[in-house]
N, CA and C of each residue as an Amber inpcrd file, in Angstrom:
protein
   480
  -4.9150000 -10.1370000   1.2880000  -5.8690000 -10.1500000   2.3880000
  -5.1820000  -9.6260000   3.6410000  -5.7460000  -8.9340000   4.2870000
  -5.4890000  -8.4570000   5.3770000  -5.2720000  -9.0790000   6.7510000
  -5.1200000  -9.0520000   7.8320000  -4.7660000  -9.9300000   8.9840000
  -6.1960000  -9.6370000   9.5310000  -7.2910000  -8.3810000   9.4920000
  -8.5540000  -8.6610000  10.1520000  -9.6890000  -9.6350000   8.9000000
  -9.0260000  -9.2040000   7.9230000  -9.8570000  -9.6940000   6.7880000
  -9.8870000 -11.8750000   7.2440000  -8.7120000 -12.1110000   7.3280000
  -8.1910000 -13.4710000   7.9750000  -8.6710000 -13.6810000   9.0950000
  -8.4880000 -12.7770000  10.2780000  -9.7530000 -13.4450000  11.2710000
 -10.6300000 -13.3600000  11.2940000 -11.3040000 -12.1080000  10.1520000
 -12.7980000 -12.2610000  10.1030000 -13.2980000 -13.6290000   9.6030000
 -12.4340000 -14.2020000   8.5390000 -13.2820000 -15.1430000   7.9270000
 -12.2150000 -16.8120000   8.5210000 -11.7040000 -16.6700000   9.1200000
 -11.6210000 -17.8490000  10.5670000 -12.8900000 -17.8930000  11.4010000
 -13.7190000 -16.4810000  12.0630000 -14.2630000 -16.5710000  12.1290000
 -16.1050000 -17.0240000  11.9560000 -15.9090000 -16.2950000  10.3760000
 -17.0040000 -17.2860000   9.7310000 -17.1400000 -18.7730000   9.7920000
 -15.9890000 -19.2900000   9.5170000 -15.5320000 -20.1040000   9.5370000
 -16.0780000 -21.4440000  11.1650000 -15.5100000 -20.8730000  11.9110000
 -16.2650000 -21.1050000  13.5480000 -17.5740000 -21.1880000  13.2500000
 -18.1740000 -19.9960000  12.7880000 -19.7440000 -19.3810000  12.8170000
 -20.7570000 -20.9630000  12.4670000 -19.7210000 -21.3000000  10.3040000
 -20.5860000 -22.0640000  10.1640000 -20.6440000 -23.3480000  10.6620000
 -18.9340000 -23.6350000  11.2210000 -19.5650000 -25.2570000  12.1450000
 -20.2890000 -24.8050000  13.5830000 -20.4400000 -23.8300000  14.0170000
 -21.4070000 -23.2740000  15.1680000 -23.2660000 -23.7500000  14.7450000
 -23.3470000 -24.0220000  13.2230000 -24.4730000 -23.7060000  13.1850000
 -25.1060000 -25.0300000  12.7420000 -23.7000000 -25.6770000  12.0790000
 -24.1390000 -27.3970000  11.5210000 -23.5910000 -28.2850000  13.3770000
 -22.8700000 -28.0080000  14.0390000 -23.1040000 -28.4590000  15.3880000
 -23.6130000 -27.6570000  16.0010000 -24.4140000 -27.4510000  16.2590000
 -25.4230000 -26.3570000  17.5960000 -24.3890000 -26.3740000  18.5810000
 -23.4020000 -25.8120000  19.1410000 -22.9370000 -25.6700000  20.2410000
 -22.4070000 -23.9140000  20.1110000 -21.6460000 -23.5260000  19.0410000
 -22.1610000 -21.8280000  19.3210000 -22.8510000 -21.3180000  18.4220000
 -23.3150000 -20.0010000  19.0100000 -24.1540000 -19.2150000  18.1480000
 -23.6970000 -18.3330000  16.6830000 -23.6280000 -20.3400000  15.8390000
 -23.2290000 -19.5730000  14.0490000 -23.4220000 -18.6120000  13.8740000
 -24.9180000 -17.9560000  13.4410000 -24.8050000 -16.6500000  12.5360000
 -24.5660000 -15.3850000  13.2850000 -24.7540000 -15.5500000  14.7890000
 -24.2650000 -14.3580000  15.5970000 -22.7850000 -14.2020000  15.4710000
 -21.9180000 -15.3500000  15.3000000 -20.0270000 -15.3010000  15.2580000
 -20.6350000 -14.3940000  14.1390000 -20.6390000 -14.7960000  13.1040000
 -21.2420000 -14.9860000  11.6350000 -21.1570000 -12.9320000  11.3670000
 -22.0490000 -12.5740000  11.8180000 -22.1690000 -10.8590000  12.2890000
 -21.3430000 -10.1990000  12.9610000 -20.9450000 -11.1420000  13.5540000
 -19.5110000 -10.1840000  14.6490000 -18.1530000 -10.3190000  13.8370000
 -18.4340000 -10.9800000  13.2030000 -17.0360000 -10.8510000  12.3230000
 -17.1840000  -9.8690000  11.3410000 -18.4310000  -9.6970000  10.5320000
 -18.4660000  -8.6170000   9.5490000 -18.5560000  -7.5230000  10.3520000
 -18.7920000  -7.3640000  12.0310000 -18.8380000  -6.1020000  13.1220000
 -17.1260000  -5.9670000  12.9780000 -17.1150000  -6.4300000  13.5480000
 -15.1630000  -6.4700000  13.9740000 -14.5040000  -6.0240000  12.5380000
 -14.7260000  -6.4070000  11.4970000 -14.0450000  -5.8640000   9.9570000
 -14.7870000  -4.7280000   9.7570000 -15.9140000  -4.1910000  10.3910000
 -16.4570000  -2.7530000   9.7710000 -15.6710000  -2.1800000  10.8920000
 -15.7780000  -2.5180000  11.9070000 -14.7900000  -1.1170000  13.1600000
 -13.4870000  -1.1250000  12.9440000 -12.6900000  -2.1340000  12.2060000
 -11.4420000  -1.6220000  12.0580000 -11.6800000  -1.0420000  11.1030000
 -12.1310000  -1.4190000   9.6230000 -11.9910000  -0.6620000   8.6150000
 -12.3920000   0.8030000   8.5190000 -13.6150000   1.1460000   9.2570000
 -13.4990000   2.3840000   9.5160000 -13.8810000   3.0280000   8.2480000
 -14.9440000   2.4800000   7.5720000 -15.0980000   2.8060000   6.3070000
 -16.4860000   3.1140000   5.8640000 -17.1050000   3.9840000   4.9700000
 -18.4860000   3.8290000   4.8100000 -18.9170000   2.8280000   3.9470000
 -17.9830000   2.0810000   3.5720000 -18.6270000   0.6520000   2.4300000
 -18.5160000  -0.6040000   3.8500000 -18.0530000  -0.6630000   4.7560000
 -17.6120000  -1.5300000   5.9800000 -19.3660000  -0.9040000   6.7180000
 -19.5300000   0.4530000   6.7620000 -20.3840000   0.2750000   7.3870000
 -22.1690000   0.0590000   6.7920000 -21.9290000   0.0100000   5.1310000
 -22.6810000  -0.3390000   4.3820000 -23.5640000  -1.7530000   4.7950000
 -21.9220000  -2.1720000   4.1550000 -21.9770000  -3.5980000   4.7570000
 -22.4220000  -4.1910000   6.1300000 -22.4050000  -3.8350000   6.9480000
 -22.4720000  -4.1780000   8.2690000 -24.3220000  -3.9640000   8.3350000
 -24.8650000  -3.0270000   7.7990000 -26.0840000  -2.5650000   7.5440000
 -26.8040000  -3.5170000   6.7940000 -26.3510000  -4.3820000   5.8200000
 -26.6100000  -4.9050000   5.0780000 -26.9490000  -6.1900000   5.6890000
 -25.5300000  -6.8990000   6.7140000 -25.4100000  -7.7730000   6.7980000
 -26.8380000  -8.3530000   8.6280000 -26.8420000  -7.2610000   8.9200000
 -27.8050000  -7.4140000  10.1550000 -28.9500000  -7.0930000   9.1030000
 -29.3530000  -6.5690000   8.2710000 -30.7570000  -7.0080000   7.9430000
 -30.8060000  -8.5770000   7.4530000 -29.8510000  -8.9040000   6.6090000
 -30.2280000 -10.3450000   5.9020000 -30.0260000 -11.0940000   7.2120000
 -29.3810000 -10.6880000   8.6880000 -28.9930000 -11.8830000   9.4040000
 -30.6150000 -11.6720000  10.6560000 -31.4220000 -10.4100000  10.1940000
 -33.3440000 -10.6560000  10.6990000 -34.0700000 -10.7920000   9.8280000
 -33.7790000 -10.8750000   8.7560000 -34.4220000 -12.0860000   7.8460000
 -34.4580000 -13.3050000   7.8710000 -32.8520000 -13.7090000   8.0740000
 -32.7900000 -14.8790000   8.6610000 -33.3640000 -15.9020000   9.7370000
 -33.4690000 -14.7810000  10.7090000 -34.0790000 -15.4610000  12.0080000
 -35.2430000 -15.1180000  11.9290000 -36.3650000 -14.0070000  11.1870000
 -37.4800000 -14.4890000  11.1680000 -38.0570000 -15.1190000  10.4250000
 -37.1520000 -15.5750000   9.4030000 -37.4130000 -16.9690000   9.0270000
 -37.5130000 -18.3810000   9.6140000 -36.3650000 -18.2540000  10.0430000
 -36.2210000 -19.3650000  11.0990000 -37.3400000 -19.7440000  12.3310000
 -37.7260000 -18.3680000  12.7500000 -38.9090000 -18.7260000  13.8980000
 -40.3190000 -19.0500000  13.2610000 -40.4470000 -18.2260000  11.7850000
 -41.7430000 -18.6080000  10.9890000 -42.2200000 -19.8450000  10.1780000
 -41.2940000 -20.5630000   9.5940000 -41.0820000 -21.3660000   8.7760000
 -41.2370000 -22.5960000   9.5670000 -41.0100000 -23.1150000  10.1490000
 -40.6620000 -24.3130000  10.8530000 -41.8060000 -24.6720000  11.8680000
 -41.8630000 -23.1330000  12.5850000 -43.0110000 -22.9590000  13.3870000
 -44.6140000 -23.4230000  12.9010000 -44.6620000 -22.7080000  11.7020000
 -46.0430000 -22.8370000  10.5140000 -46.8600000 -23.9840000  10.5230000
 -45.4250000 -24.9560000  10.3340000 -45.1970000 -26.0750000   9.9330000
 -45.7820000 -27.5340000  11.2190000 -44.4900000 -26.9470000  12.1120000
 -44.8530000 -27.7980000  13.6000000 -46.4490000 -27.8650000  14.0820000
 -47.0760000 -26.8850000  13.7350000 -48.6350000 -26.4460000  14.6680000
 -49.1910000 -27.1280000  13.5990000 -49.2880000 -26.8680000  12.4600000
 -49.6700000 -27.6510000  11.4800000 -50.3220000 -28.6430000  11.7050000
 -48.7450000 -29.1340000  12.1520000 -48.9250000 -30.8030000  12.2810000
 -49.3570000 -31.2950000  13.6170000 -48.8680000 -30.3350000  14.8220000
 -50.2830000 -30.9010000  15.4900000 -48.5250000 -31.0880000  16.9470000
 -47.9370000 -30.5910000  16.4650000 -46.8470000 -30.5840000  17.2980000
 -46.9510000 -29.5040000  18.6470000 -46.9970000 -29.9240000  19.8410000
 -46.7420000 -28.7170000  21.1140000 -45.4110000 -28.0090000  20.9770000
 -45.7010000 -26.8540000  21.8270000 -44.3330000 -26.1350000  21.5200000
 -43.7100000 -26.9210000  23.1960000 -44.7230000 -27.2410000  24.2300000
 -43.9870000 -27.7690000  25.0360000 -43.4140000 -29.1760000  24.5890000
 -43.9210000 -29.5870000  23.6620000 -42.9490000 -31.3620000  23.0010000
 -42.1690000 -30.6690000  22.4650000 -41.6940000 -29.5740000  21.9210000
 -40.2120000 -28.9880000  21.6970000 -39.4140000 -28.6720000  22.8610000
 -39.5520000 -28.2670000  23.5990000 -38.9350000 -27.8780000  24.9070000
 -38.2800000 -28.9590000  25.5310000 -39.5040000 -30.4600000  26.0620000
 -39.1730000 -31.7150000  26.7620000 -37.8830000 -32.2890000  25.3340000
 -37.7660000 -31.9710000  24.3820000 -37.0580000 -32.1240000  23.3400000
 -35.4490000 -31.6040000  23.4930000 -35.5220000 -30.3590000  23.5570000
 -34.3570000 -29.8510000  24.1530000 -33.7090000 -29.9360000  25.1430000
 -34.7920000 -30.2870000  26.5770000 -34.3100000 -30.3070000  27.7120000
 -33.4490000 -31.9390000  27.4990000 -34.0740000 -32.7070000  26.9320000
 -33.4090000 -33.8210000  26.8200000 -31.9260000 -34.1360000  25.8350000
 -32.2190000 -33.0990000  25.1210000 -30.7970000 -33.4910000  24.0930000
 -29.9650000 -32.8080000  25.3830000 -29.9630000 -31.4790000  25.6920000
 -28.9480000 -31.2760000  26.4890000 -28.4150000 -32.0230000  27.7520000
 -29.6090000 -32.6410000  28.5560000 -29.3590000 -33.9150000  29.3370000
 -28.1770000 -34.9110000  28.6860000 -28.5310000 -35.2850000  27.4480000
 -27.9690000 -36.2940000  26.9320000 -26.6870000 -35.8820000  26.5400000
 -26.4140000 -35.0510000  26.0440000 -25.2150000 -34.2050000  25.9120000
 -24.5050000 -34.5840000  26.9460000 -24.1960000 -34.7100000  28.0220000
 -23.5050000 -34.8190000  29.4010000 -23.7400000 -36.1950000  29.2650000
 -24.5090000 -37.3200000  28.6950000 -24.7920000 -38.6500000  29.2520000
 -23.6450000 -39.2540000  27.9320000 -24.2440000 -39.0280000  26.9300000
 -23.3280000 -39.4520000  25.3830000 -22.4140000 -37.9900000  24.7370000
 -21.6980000 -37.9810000  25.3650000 -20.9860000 -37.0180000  24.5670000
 -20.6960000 -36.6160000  22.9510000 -21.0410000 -35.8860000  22.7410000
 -20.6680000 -35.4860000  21.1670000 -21.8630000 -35.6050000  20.4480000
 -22.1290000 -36.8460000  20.5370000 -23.4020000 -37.2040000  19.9350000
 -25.0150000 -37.4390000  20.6220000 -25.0880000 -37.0120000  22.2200000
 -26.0280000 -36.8520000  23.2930000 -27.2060000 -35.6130000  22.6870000
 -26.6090000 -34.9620000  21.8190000 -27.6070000 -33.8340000  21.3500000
 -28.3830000 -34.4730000  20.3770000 -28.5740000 -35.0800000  19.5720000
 -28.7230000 -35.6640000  18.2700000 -29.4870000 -37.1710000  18.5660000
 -29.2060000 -37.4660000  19.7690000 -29.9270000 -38.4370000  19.9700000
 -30.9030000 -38.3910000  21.2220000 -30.9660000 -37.2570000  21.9720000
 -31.7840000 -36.7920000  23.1760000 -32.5200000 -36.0360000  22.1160000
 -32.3940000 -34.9280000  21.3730000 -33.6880000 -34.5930000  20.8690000
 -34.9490000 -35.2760000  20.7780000 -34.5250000 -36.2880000  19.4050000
 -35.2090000 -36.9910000  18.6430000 -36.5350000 -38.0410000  20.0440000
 -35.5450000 -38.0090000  20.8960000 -36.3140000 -39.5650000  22.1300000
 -37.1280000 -38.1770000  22.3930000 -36.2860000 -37.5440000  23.2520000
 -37.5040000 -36.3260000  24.1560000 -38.5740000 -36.1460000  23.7530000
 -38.5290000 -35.6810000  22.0120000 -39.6130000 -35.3160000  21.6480000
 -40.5330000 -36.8300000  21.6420000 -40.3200000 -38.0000000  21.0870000
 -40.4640000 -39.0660000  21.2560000 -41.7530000 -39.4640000  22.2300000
 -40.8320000 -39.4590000  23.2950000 -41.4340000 -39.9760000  24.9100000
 -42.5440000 -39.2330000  24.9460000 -42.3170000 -37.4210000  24.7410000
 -43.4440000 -36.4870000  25.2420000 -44.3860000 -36.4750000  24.2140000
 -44.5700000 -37.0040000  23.4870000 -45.5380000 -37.0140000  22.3390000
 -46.3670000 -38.3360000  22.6880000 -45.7390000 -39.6280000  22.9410000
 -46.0950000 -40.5480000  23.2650000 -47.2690000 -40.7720000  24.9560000
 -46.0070000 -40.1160000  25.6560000 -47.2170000 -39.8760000  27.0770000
 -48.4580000 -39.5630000  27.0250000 -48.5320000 -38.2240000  25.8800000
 -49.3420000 -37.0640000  25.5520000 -50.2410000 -37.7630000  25.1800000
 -50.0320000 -38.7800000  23.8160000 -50.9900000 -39.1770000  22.9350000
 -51.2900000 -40.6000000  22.9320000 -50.7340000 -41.2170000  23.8470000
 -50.3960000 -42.5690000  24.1920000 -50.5660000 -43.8920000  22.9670000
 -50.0680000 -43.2500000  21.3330000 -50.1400000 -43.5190000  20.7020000
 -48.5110000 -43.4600000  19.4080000 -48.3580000 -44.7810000  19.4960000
 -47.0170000 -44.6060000  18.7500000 -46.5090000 -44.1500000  17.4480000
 -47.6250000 -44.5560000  16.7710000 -47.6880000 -43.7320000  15.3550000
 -47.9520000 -41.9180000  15.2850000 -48.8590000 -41.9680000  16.4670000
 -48.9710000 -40.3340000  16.0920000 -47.3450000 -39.4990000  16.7250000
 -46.6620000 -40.5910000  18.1400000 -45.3940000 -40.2570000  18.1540000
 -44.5480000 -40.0230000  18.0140000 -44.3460000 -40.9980000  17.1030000
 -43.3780000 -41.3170000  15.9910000 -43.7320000 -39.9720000  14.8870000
 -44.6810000 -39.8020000  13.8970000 -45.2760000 -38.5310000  13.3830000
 -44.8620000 -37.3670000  13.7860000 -45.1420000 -37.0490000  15.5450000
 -44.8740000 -35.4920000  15.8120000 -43.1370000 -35.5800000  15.7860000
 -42.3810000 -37.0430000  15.6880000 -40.6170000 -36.7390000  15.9600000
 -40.2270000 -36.5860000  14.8640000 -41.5410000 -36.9260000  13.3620000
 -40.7430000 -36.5950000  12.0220000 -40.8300000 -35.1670000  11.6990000
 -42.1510000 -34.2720000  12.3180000 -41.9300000 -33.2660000  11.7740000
 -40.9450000 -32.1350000  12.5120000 -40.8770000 -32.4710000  14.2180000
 -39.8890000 -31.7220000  14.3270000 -38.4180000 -32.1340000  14.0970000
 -38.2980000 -33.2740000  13.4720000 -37.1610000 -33.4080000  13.0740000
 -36.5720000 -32.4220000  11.9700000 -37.7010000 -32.3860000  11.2300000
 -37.7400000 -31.7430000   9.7640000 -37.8450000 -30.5360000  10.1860000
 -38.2920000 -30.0230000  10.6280000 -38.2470000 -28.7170000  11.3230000
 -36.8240000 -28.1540000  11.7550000 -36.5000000 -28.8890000  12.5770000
 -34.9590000 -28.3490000  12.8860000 -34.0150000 -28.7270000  12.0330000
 -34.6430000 -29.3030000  10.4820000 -33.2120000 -29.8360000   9.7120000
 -33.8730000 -28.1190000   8.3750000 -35.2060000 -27.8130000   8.4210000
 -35.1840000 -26.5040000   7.9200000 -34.9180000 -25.3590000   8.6580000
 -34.9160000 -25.5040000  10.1690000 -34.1720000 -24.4490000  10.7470000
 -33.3830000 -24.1350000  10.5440000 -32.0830000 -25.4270000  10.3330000
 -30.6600000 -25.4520000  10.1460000 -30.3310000 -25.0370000   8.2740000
 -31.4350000 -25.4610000   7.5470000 -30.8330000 -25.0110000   6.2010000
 -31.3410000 -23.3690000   6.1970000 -32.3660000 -23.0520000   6.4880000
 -32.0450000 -22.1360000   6.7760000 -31.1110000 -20.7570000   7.3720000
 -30.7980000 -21.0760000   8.2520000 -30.0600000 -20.1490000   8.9320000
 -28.2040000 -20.6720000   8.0630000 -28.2710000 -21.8690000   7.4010000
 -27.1420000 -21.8500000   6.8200000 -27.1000000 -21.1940000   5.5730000
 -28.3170000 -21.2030000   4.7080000 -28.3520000 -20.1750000   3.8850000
 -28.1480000 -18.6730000   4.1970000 -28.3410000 -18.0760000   5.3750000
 -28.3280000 -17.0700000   5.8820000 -27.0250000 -16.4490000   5.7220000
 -26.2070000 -17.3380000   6.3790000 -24.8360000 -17.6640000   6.7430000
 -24.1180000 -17.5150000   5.5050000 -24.3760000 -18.2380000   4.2940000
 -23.7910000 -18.4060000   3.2580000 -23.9070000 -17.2320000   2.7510000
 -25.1990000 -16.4370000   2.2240000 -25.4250000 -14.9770000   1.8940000
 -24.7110000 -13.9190000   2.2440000 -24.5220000 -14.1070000   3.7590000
 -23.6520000 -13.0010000   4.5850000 -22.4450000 -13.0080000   3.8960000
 -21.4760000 -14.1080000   4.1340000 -20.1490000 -14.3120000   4.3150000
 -19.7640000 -13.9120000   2.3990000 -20.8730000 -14.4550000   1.5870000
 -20.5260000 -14.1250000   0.2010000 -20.7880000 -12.5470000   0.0170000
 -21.9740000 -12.1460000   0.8400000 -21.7200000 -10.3000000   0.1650000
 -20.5130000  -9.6350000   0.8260000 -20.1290000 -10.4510000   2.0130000
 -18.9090000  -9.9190000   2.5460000 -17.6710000 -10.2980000   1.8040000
 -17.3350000 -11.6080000   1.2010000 -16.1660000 -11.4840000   0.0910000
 -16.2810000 -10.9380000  -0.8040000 -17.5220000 -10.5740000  -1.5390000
 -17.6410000  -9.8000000  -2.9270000 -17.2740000  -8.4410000  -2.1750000
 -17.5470000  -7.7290000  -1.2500000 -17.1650000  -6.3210000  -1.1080000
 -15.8150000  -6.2850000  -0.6760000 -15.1560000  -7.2400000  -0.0530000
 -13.6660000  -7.1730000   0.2340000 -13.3510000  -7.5920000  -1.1280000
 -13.2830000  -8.5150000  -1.4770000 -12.7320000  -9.0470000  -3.0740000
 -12.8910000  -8.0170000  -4.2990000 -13.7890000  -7.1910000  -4.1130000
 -14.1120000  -6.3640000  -5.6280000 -14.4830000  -5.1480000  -5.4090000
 -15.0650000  -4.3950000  -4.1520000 -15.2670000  -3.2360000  -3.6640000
 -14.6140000  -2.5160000  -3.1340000 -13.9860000  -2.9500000  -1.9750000
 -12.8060000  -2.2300000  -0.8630000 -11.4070000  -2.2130000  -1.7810000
């Protein structure tokens, strides 16, 4: 293995705890590493690859915005009770460290569903599905992740 081949996949590496902790942008590291190994390599199978790897990584994400989305309206979920959702995990983030994201979501959406509907069961309801929502966001885009990084060892491992 090579020394870019090694930080490319350190990098993956970053990408996928970027994507199981939301704090950086997994599958974007995720692409810039198979970017960074196609510009050194300098190769037309590097830039195959690289071709390859940005379509499966907008598949990915319009999966991610379709799937979950479908789902949320469905059920009767606002996209602004996602928002008061976020604004609060990141609040909380600064209040509980480490674990302020994970537990500000879940309330935000919570509270703003509750105000909304002034009803606890249907509250409770809209925090299961966007819970579920962002736990298929996340398998998602980790499948994404996983796809990438494997057509990228099969072409370093057996192609290049």
């Amino acid at each position: 293995m090579s020394s870019i081949e090694v930080v490319a996949a350190l990098l993956m590496v970053v990408g996928v705890l970027g994507i199981v902790v939301p704090i950086l942008p997994g599958l974007l590291l995720i692409v810039g590493a198979v970017l960074l190994w196609a510009l050194v390599e300098q190769s037309t199978l590097g830039w195959v690859l690289l071709s390859v790897t940005v379509v499966l990584y907008l598949v990915g994400s319009l999966l991610q915005w379709l799937v979950p989305g479908k789902r949320m309206r469905a059920a009767g979920v606002r996209t602004s009770t996602l928002l008061a959702g976020v604004v609060a995990a990141i609040a909380m983030a600064f209040v509980i460290p480490v674990v302020g994201l994970f537990v500000g979501f879940p309330v935000g959406i919570f509270l703003v569903s509750l105000a909304h509907t002034r009803d606890r069961g249907e509250a409770w309801s809209a925090t299961k599905h966007a819970l579920r929502a962002v736990g298929t966001n996340i398998l998602i885009e980790l499948v994404t992740a996983f796809t990438i990084i494997a057509t990228w060892a099969v072409t370093i491992l057996f192609l290049a």
